[in-house]
N, C-alpha and C positions, 0 to 999 in steps of 0.2 A: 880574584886577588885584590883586595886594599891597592889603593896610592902609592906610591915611592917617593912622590914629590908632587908639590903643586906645576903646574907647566899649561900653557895656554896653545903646546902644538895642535892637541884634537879639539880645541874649542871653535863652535863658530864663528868665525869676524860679526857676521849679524847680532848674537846675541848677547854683546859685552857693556857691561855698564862696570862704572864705580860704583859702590855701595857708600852712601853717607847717610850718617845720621845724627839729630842734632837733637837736645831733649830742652826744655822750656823748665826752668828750676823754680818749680812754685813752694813759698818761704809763709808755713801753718799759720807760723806766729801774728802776722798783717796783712797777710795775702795779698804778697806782692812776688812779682817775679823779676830774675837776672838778667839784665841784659849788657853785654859785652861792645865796645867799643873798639871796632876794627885798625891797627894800625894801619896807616897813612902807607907803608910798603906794601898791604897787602895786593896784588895781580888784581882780583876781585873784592868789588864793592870798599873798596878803603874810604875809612872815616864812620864808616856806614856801622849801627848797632843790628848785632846779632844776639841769637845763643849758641852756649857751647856743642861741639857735635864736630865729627870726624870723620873718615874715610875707612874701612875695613882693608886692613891691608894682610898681605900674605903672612906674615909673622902672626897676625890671629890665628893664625890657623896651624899648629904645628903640628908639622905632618908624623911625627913620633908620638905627638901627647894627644891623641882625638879623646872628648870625655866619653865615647863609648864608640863600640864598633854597630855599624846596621847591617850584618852580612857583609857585603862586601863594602859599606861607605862609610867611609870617617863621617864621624857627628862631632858638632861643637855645640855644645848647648846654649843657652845665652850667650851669643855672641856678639849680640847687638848692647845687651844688659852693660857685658865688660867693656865695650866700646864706650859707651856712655859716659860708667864711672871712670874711665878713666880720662877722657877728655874733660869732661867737669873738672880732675882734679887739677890734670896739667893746665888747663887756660884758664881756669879761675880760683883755682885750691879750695875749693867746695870738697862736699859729697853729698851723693844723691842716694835714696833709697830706694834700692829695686826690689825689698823682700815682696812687697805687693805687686810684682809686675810692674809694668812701663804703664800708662795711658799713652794710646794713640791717638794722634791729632790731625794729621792727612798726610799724604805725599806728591809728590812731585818729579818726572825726570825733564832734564833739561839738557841742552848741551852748551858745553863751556866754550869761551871763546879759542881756545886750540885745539876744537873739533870732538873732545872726548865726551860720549854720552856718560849721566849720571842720574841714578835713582837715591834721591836724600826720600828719607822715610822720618816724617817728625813725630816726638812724645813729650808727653809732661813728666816727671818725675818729682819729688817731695823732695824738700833742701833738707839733710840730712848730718849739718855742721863743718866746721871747720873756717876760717878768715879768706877773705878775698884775699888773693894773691895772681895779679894778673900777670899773664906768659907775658916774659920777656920778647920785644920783637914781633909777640903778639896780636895784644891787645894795648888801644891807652887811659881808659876808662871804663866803670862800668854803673851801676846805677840798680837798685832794685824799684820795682814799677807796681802799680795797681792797675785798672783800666781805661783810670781819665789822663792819669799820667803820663804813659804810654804814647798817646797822639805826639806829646812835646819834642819827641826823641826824635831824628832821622833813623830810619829803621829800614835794612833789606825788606824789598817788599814781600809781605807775607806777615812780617813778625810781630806786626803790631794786632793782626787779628790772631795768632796762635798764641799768642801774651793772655788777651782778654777768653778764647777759648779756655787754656787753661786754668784760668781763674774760675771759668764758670766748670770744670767739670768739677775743681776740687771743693767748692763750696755750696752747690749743688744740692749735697746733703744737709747741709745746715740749718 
């Protein structure tokens, strides 16, 4: 029998992570990528340039609407995809193109400073339109980047080399 509800009674304590994931917005046009400027409140890294990307949370997952049944287990299919676009749009009013799939670009778990383990899963995605419009509360800058550029920025560590990665997967072909 399917779910009734999401619930963490029969879950491991061992095997619990957050689910994040952030996607690097590479822009065809100059080839240069997004990066987001952390507000000064944020708990983690404030001040510090990121990309956008988010936590999977239970509401992804509605337990009435799964896009298809597997015998007995709710599927969500792209649920990292909808994750993506939709934080792109909230923290920077982008959007990104997932009809080509994500490109992936490495991952990482870590654990935060109030104990909680986390697996962020990083991609590149294609800037796909729309006006910078940065979250309120947010973010307080942002800046689009190439790979010399980049170095200029204080950047979470990590983001100045998945910046310059995804520069080179998408031009690669060129």
């Amino acid at each position: 029998m399917p779910a009734k509800e999401i619930s963490l009674n029969e879950a491991k304590k061992d095997k619990l992570f957050y689910l994040v994931a952030n996607v690097v917005i590479y822009r065809e046009e100059d080839q240069r990528c997004l990066i987001l400027k952390r507000d000064a409140r944020e708990k983690v890294h404030p001040h510090k340039y990121c990309v956008p990307g988010g936590k999977l949370e239970w509401k992804d997952l509605p337990i009435h609407k799964p896009t298809r049944l597997n015998g007995e287990v709710l599927d969500y299919e792209n649920a990292v995809e909808e994750l993506l676009r939709r934080e792109a749009k909230e923290e920077a009013g982008v959007n990104i193109d997932t009809s080509n799939g994500l490109r992936y670009i490495n991952s990482i778990a870590f654990v935060r400073p109030d104990g909680i383990p986390v697996l962020l899963v990083k991609f590149a995605a294609k800037y796909n339109g729309g006006e910078i419009v940065l979250e309120e509360g947010g973010f307080t800058d942002h800046a689009w980047v190439n790979s010399e550029e980049i170095d200029n920025f204080d950047c979470i560590l990590g983001i100045k080399e998945e910046v310059k990665e995804t520069i080179r997967l998408f031009t690669k072909d060129l």
